[in-house]
N, C-alpha and C positions, 0 to 999 in steps of 0.2 A: 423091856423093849429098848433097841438102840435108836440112839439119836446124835446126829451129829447137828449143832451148831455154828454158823457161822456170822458175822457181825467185823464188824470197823474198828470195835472197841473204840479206846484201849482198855488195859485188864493191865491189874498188876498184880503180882502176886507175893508175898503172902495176901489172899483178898479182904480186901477192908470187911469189917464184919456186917454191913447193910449185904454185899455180896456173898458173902460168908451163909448170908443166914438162907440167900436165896437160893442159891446151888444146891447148901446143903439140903431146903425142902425137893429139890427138882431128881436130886438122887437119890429121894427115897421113893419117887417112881418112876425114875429113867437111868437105865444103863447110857452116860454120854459121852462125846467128847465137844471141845470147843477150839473152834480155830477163828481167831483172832489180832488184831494188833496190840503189841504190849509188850510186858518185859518178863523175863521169867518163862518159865514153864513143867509139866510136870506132865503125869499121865493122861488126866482130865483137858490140859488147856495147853494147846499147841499156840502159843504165842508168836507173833510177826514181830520181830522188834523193826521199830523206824528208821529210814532213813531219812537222815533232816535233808530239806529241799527238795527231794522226790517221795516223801514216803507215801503219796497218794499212788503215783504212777507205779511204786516198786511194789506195792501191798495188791492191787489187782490186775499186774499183770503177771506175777508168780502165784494169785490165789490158784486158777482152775489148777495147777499143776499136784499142787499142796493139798486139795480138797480131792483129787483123785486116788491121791497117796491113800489119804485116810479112808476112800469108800473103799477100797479094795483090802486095806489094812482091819478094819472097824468092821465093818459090814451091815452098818447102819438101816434100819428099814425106812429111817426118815432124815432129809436134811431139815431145818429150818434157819432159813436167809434171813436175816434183818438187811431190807431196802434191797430194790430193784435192780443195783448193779453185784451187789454179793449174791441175788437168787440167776443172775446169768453166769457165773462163775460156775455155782452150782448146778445147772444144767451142762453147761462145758464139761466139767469134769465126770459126772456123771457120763457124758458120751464117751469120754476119754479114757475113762477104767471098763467101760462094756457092762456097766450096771445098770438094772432097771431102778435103782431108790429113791421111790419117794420125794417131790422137791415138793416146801411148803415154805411160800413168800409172806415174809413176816413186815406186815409196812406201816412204821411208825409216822411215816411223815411223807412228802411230796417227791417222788421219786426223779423229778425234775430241778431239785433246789438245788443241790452238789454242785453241779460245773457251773453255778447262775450265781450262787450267793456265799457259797466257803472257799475260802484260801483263796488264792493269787485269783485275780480278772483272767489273765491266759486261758483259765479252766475254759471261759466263755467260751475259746474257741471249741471244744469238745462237745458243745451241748446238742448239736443236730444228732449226732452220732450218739451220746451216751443217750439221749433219751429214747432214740428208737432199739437201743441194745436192753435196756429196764425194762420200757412198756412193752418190749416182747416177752421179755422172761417173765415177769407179772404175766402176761397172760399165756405162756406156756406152762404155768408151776398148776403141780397138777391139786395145789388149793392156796388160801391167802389167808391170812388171820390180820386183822385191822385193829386198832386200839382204842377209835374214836369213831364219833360218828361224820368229823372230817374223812378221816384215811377213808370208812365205809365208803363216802360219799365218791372221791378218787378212785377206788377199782373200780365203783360202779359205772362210772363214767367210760372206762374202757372196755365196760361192757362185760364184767366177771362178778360174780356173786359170791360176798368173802364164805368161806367157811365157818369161822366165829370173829365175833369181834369180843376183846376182853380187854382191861385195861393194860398196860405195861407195869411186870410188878417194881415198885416204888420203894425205898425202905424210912417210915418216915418214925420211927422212935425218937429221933432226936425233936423232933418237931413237936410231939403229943405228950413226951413224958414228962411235965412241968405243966400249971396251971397257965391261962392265959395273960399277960402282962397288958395292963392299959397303955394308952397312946403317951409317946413322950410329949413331954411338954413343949418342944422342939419342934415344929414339922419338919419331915425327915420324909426324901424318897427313897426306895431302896432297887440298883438295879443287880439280878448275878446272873452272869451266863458268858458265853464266849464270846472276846470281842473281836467278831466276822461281821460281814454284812449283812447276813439272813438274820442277826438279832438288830440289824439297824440300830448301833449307840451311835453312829455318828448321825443318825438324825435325831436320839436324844441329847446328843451334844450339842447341835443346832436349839433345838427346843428348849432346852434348861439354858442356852443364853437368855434366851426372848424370854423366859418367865421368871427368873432370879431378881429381876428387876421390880418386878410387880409383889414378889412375894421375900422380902431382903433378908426377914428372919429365917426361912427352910432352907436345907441342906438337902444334898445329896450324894451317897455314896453309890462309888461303881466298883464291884466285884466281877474279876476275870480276866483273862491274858488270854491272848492270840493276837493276828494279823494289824487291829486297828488299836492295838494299844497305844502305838504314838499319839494319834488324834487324843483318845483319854489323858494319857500324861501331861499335854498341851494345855486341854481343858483345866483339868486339877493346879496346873500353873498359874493357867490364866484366874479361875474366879477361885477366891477360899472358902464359898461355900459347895467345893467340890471337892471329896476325896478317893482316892483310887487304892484300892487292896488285890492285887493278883490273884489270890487262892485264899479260900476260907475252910475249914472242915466245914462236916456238915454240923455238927452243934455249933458252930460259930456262925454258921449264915442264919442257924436259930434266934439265937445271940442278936441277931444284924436285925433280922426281923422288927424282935419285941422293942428295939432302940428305933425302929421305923415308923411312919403314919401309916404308909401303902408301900406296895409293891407296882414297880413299871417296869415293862414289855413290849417294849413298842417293833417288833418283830415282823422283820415284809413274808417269813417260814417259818409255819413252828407246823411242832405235829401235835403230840397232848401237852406240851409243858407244865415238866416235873414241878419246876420252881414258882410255877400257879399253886400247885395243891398244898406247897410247903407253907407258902402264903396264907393260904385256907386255914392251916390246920394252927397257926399262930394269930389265927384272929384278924388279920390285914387285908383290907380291900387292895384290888389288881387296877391300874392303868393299864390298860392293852390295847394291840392293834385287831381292828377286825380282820382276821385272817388265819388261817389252819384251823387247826384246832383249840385256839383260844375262846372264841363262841360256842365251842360247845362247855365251857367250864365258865366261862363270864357273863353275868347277865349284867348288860348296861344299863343301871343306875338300881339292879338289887343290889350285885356282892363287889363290884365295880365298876370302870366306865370305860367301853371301849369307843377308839379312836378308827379314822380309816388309816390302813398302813401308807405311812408316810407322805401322812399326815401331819407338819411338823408344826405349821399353826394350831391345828387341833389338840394334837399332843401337849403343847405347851398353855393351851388353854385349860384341858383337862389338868393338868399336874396344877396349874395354879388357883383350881374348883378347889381339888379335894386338900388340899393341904391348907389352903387360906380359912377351912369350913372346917372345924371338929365336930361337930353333930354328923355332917355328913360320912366323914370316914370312922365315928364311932359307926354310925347305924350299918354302912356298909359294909365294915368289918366284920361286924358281930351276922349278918347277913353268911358273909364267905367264910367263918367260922362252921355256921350250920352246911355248910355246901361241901366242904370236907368230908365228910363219910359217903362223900355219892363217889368216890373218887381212890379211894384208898383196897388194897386186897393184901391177903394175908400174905407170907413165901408158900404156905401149904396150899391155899387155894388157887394163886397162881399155878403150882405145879399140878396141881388139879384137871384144871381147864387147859393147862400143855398135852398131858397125857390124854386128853378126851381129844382134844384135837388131831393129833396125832394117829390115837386109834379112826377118827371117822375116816380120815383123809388116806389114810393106809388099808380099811379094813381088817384090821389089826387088833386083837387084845390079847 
């Protein structure tokens, strides 16, 4: 069966082999292609490369054109969107080429966070218009596949019943294949993810002021690059119990882990957060914001302790619990240790649950 894919990425190719291994299970039961943003490209993966300063603006307002290429080209019986303004594109273009295929909205996360919480404030101006252009196309795709029981929670609210909900496949071998490492001796927080506003560091940058003082021996390290970097680099000037690393592989944010007490997330949008489960699978309890998808992977004060989003006294209250208490972020740890297997799926049984999805919403085998 054909499928075309469509997503924000980015993809680079040659594909790291966490990717590598996921495609490969996903072709042993789907004829696909992928269009995406990235570098490179090949017969499978039609690549957007960026442009810097616009590449938001240049990447979907040339998608529908590009995604009609490929339905008329491909002859795909199914698209599947990741997020609500790539599944309008793909209705667009669908109109565009005079094909009836298939649209299946794949929604990781809040289809309203984009123009609110990534890249430049400007986006803000877009957000009347881009959220009534998503929450149409979500509810014109003719099904949705959900990954949490936040996202569940979100279609249901606009009144659509997902098709499946399954998790997002994950690649976490760097994470499980080494035994568990106890807590350094050090209290250590550990943040990784992009530095935009929907991961709110600049209100963990606020909060690790207010709590470095209280707690003088912990550290904390920040992994990621994007828009708020400067605020971070600021941070890591000003206190040295602050260090900043741009990019980590994934064995090395393993690496960052087992050197950590906890993992913090104090995120005003998340959808599943990957780098919760990576947490999980190395034994570290989660600081998080109560918000998306976080509470359905965190339970406050089993496997960690969430906080309200931004929340910057709270946050800085919580960071300075678990890291001043080692029984507490032992028992928590070992707590989201066990919580890891509710949360993990193979590359085969992802592609599994693709192609089941696929055939219901199609009628299709």
């Amino acid at each position: 069966m054909r499928v075309l894919f469509v997503s924000r990425g980015p993809i680079r190719l040659p594909l790291a082999p966490e990717l590598d291994r996921k495609w490969g299970a996903v072709r042993e039961e789907l004829d696909f292609r992928v269009v995406a943003g990235g570098e490179g490209g090949d017969e499978e993966f039609r690549l957007i490369k960026r442009v810097a300063g616009v590449d938001g603006a240049a990447f979907y307002a040339t998608l529908p054109l590009r995604l009609a290429r490929e339905l008329r080209a491909f002859r795909p019986a199914a698209v599947v969107a990741q997020g609500g303004h790539e599944t309008a594109a793909a209705i667009a273009a669908r109109r565009l080429a005079g094909v009836d295929t298939v649209v299946i909205a794949d929604i990781h996360g809040d289809w309203r966070a984009p123009t609110r919480l990534y890249g430049s404030r400007l986006r803000g101006l877009l957000s009347p218009a881009a959220d009534r252009v998503a929450g149409a196309a979500v509810r014109q795709a003719d099904g949705v596949r959900t990954v949490t029981g936040y996202t569940t929670r979100l279609v249901r609210e606009a009144g659509i019943e997902p098709a499946d909900e399954f998790p997002a496949y994950m690649d976490f071998e760097s994470f499980v294949e080494r035994p568990i490492e106890p807590l350094p001796a050090q209290p250590r927080a550990l943040f990784v993810g992009v530095l935009e506003r929907y991961k709110n560091v600049d209100g963990l940058a606020e909060a690790w002021r207010r709590a470095a003082p209280r707690i003088p021996e912990a550290t904390l390290q920040i992994v990621g690059s994007g828009t708020l970097a400067r605020p971070v680099e600021r941070l890591a000037s000003e206190l040295s119990s602050v260090t900043w690393t741009p990019r980590l592989t994934q064995p090395e944010v393993a690496a960052a882990l087992d050197a950590s007490t906890c993992l913090v997330l104090p995120s005003r949008s998340e959808g599943m957060g990957r780098v919760v489960i990576e947490a999980f699978c190395r034994g570290r309890a989660v600081v998080g914001s109560r918000v998306g998808g976080i509470p359905d992977l965190v339970e406050d004060g089993g496997n960690g302790l969430l906080v309200e989003p931004e929340d910057t006294n709270g946050l800085a209250e919580a960071l300075v619990r678990l890291l001043s208490d080692r029984d507490l972020a032992e028992r928590l740890g070992a707590a989201a240790h066990a919580s890891a297997a509710l949360w993990t799926i193979t590359p085969e049984e992802f592609a599994g649950r693709l192609r089941a999805l696929v055939e219901q919403v199609t009628g299709l085998s």
